[in-house]
C-alpha positions in Angstrom: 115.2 109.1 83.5 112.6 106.4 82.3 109.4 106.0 84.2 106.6 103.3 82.9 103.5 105.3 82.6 100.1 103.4 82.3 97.7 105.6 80.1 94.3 106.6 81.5 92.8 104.8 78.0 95.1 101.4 78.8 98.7 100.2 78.4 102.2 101.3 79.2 104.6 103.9 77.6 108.3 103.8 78.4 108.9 107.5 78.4 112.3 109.6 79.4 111.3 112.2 82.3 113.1 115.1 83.6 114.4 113.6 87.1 112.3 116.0 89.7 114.0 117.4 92.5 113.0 117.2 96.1 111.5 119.9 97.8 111.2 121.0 101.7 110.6 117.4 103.5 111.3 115.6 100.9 113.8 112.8 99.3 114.5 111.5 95.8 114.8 108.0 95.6 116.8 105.5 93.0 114.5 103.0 92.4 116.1 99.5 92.8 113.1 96.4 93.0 109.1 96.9 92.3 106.5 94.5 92.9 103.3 94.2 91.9 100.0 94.7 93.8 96.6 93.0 93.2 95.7 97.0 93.1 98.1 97.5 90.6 96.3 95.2 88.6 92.9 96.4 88.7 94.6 100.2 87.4 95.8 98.2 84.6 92.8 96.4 83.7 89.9 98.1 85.3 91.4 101.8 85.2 90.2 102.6 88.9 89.7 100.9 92.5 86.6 102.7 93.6 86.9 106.3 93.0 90.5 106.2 92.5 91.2 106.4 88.5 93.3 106.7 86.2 92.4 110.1 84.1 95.8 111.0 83.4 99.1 109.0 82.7 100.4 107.9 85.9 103.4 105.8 87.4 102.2 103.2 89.7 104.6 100.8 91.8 103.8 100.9 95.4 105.6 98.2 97.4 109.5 99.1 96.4 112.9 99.5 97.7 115.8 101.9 96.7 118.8 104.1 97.6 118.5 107.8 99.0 119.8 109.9 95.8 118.9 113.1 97.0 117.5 115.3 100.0 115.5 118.2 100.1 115.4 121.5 102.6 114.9 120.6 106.5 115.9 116.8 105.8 118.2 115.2 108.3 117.0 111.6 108.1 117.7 109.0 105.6 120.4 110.5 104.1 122.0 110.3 100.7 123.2 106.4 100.4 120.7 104.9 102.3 119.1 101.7 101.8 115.3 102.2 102.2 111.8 100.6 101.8 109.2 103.6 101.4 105.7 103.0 103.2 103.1 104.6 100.5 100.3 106.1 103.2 100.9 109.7 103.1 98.3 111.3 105.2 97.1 114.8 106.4 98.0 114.4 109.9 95.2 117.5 110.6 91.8 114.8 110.4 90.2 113.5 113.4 91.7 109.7 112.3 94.8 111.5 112.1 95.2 112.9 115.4 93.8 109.1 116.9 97.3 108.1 115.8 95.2 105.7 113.0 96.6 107.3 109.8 95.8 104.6 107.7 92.3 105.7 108.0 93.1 109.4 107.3 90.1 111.2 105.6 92.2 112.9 102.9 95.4 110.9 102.2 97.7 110.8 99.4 98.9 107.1 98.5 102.6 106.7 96.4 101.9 105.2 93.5 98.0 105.5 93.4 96.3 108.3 91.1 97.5 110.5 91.0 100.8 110.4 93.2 103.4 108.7 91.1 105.4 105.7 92.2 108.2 103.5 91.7 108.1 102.1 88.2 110.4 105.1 87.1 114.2 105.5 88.1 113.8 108.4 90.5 111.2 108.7 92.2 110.0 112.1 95.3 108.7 111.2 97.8 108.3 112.4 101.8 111.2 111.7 104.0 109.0 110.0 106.6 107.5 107.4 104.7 110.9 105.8 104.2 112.2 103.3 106.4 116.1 102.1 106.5 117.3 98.7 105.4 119.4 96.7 107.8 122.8 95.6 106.9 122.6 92.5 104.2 118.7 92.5 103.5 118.6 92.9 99.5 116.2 95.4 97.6 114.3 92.3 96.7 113.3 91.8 100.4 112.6 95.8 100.9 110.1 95.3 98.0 108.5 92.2 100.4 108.1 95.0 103.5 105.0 97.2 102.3 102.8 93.8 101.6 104.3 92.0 104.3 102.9 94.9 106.5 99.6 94.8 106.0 99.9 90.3 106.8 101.3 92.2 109.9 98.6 94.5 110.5 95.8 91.6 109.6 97.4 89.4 111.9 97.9 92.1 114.9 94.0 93.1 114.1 92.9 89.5 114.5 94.4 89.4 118.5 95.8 85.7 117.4 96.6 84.1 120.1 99.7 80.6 120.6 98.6 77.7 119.8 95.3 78.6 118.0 94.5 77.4 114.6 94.6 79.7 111.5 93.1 78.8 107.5 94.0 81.3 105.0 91.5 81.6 101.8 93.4 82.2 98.8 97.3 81.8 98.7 98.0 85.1 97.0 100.5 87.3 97.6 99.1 88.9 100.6 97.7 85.3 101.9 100.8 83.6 101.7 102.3 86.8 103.8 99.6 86.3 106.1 100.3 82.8 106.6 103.6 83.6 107.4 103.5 85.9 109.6 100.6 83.9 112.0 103.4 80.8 111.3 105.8 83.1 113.0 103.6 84.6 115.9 102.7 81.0 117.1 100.2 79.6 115.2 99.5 76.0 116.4 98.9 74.8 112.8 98.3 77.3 109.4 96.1 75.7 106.7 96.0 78.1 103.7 93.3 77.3 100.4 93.6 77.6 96.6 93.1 76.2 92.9 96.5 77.4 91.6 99.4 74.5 92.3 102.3 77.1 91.9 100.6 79.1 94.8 100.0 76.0 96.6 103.9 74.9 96.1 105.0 78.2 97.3 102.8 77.7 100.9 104.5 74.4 101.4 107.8 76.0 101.4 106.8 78.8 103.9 106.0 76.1 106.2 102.3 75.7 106.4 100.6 72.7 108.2 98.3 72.0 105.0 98.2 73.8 101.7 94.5 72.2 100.1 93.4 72.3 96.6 89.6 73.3 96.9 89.2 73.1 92.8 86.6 70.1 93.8 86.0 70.5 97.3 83.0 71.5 99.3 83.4 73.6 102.9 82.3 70.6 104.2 85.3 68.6 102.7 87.5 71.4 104.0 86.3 71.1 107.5 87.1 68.1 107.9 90.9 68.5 106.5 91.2 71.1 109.0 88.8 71.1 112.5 85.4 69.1 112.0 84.0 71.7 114.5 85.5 74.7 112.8 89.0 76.6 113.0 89.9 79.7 115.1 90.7 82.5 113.1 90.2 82.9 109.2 91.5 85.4 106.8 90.0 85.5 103.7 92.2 86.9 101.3 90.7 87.1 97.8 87.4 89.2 98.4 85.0 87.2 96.5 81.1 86.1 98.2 82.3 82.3 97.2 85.2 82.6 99.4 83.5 84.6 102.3 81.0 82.2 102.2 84.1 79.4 102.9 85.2 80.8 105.9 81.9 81.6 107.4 81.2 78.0 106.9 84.8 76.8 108.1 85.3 78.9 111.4 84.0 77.4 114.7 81.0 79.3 116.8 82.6 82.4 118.6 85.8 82.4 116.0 87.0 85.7 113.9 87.1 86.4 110.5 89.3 88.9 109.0 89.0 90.6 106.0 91.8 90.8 103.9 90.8 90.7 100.3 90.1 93.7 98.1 86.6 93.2 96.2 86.8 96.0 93.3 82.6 96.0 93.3 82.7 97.2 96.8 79.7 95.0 98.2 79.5 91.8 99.1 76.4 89.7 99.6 77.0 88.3 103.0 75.1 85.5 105.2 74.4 87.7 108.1 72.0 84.7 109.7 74.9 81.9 109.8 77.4 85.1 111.1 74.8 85.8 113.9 73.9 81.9 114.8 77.6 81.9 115.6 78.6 84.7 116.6 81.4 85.3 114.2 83.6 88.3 114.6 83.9 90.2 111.6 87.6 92.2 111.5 88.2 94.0 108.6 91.3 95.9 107.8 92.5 98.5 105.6 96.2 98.5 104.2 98.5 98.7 107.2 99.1 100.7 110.4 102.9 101.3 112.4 103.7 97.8 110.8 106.9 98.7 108.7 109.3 98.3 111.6 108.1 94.6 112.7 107.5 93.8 108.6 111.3 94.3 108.0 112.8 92.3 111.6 110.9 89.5 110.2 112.4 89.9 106.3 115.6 90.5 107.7 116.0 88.2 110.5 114.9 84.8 107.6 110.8 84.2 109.3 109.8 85.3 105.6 111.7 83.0 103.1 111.4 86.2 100.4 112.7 83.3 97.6 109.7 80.9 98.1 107.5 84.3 97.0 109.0 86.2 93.9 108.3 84.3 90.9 109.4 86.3 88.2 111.3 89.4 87.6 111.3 91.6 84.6 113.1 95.2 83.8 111.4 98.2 83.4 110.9 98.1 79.7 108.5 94.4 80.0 106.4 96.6 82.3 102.9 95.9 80.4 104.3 92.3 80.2 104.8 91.7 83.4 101.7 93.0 84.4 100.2 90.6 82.6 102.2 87.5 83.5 100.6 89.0 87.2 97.4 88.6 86.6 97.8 85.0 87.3 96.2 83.5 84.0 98.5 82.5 80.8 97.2 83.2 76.8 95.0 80.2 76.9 93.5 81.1 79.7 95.0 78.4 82.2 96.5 79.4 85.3 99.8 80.7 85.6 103.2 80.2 87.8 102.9 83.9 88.9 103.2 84.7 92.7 104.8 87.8 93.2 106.3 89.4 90.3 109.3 91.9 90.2 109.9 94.7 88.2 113.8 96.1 88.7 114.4 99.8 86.9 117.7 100.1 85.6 120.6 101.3 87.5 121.0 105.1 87.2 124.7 105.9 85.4 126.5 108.5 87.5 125.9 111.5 85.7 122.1 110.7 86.0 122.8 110.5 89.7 124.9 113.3 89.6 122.8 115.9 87.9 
């Protein structure tokens, strides 16, 4: 089989692998649509996220969609055929997080895709029966790629208690931000106001149905205020995980409003104005990936609240791996910014004695 391997010293390999074969637990999965995480990118670039590296060559691809090919010993569900979207967490289920039933905050968890468990930029790929989750009848592969980052906007949205008819702005219209605006448009948002300085993302918010989508290239918070509530919005998710931004919604949400924080900061700390938090009593929510959010994720791919189209930007095969990758990273040769919003990658059909063997 072929499997794109990034290399702990940089750069991809298209290499031919020995399909693996699953064990006690476990299923093998065809590998049908890929996309591309914001942590995918800093592997590529950076080589780690914290203390996770890359120090040997590893498959990434985290948020994908496929077909059962193969069950192990003791496997009864999904079975061979079936249409799934795999949820990455694996966790010990023995840790004290664990046994709270909050096992995306397991102490000693394995993560498809992250080093060094490999994912699903390779045609087959192992992994435990229970992370997947079945595909309704008529949702595409594309959309199953959509459910693993349209469950954490589940699991930022549930964490933030949002309540009808109270007003949302979402900093930075990424991936995960656009997701996010989504899914508080479809839990009853009165109005969703999302932020950026990249028109394609901007273009992409409108057609998810946002009240506003603002360009803040030249604005000030106070500027923004006033677009949205002069005396503040309700709830706030930043979504890029830089001090400018948090600095935007501390200034943006009203006295006794949440923040929630979404976006990934690869230097790990923040400077953060604790004094203008305080004088207003801000709530400061952050989460961490997602939590018993696959199920509601896919009901609201399947059932049209997520227009998937208005998000994937560009798809590429296997082989344009490093390319697309690049094309991901939001910023062209010249250094302008780019049309990319959620990129693809789709791993060529297995042939039947592949699948067979």
């Amino acid at each position: 089989m072929r499997a794109a391997v990034l290399h702990p010293g940089g750069g991809f390999s298209i290499d031919d692998r020995e399909s693996a074969i699953p064990g006690p637990g476990e299923i093998s999965v065809e590998s049908m649509a890929v996309g591309i995480c914001g942590s995918d990118l800093h592997y590529f670039h950076d080589g780690h996220i914290g203390d996770w590296w890359v120090r040997e060559p590893h498959v990434l691809g985290h948020e994908f969609s496929g077909v059962v090919a193969g069950v192990g010993a003791g496997v009864t569900e999904p079975a061979v055929g079936d249409r799934v979207a795999i949820e990455p967490i694996i966790p010990c289920r023995e840790c004290d997080s664990c046994e709270r039933g909050l096992y995306n905050l397991c102490t000693d968890f394995s993560f498809t895709g992250s080093p060094h468990t490999d994912g699903g930029l390779q045609q087959v790929v192992i992994v435990p029966a229970e992370s997947a989750h079945q595909l309704p009848e008529g949702m595409s592969f594309v959309q199953g790629a959509l459910v693993e980052p349209t469950s954490i906007a589940v699991h930022a949205v549930r964490r933030s208690q949002l309540a009808e008819g109270e007003s949302v702005l979402i900093v930075g219209a990424g991936p995960i931000g656009l997701l996010v605006a989504a899914v508080a448009k479809a839990k009853g948002a009165a109005s969703v106001t999302i932020t950026d300085i990249n028109p394609a993302r901007l273009e992409a918010a409108k057609a998810l149905g946002v009240t506003q989508a603002i360009d803040v290239t030249d604005l000030s918070n106070e500027d923004l205020r006033e677009k949205t509530n002069p005396v503040g919005v309700d709830l706030v998710f930043e979504a890029v995980g830089h001090p400018h931004t948090y600095d935007t919604a501390l200034d943006v949400v009203r006295p006794g409003g949440r923040i929630v924080a979404v976006g990934v900061n690869a230097d790990e700390t923040i400077p953060f104005n604790l004094m203008l938090a305080q004088s207003k009593e801000v709530t400061l929510i952050p989460i961490y990936l997602g939590r018993d959010a696959f199920p509601e994720a896919i009901e609201l791919l399947a059932n049209g609240l997520i227009d998937s189209e208005a998000l994937i930007s560009h798809r590429f095969p296997l082989d344009k791996t490093e390319e697309a990758m690049t094309m991901a990273s939001g910023v062209s040769a010249a250094g302008s910014l780019n049309t990319a919003i959620k990129v693809l990658i789709e791993p060529p059909n297995l042939s039947s004695s592949e699948r067979d063997s």
